[in-house]
C-alpha positions, 0 to 999 in steps of 0.5 A: 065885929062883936055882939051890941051889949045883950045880944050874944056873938055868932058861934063861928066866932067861938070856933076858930078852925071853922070859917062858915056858920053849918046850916043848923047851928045858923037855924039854932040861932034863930030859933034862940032870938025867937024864943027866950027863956029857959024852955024856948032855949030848951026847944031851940037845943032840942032840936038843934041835937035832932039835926044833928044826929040826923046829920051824922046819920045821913054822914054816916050812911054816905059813908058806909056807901062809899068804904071799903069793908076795911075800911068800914072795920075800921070805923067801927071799930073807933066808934067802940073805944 
């Protein structure tokens, strides 16, 4: 299925290796339809990166519930390099 001229694909079909659409680029998309223009789009992004790193928090802290202090080292020591 492809995008009807002036209208932009979803961003699954720019990612092969994803299948489903996550919850907050779908709210992204929304969003954009709703508010044109370069400040609407701006709104639309700002908040999208909100949820993201909210996402990766909340990952994050589920994560550190679940390693083992090894493993925990680990993973901050990646986060450094």
């Amino acid at each position: 299925m492809t995008a009807k001229e002036g209208e932009r694909e979803p961003r699954e079909r720019h990612f092969a290796q994803e299948s489903k659409q996550h919850r907050i680029d779908k709210a992204l998309d929304q969003c954009e339809d709703k508010k044109h223009g370069t400040m609407g789009e701006a709104e639309c992004l700002s908040q999208a990166f909100e949820s993201w790193e909210k996402d990766i928090a909340d990952t994050y802290a589920a994560v550190k519930k679940l390693a083992t202090p090894a493993e925990l080292e680990h993973l901050n020591r990646g986060q450094q390099s």
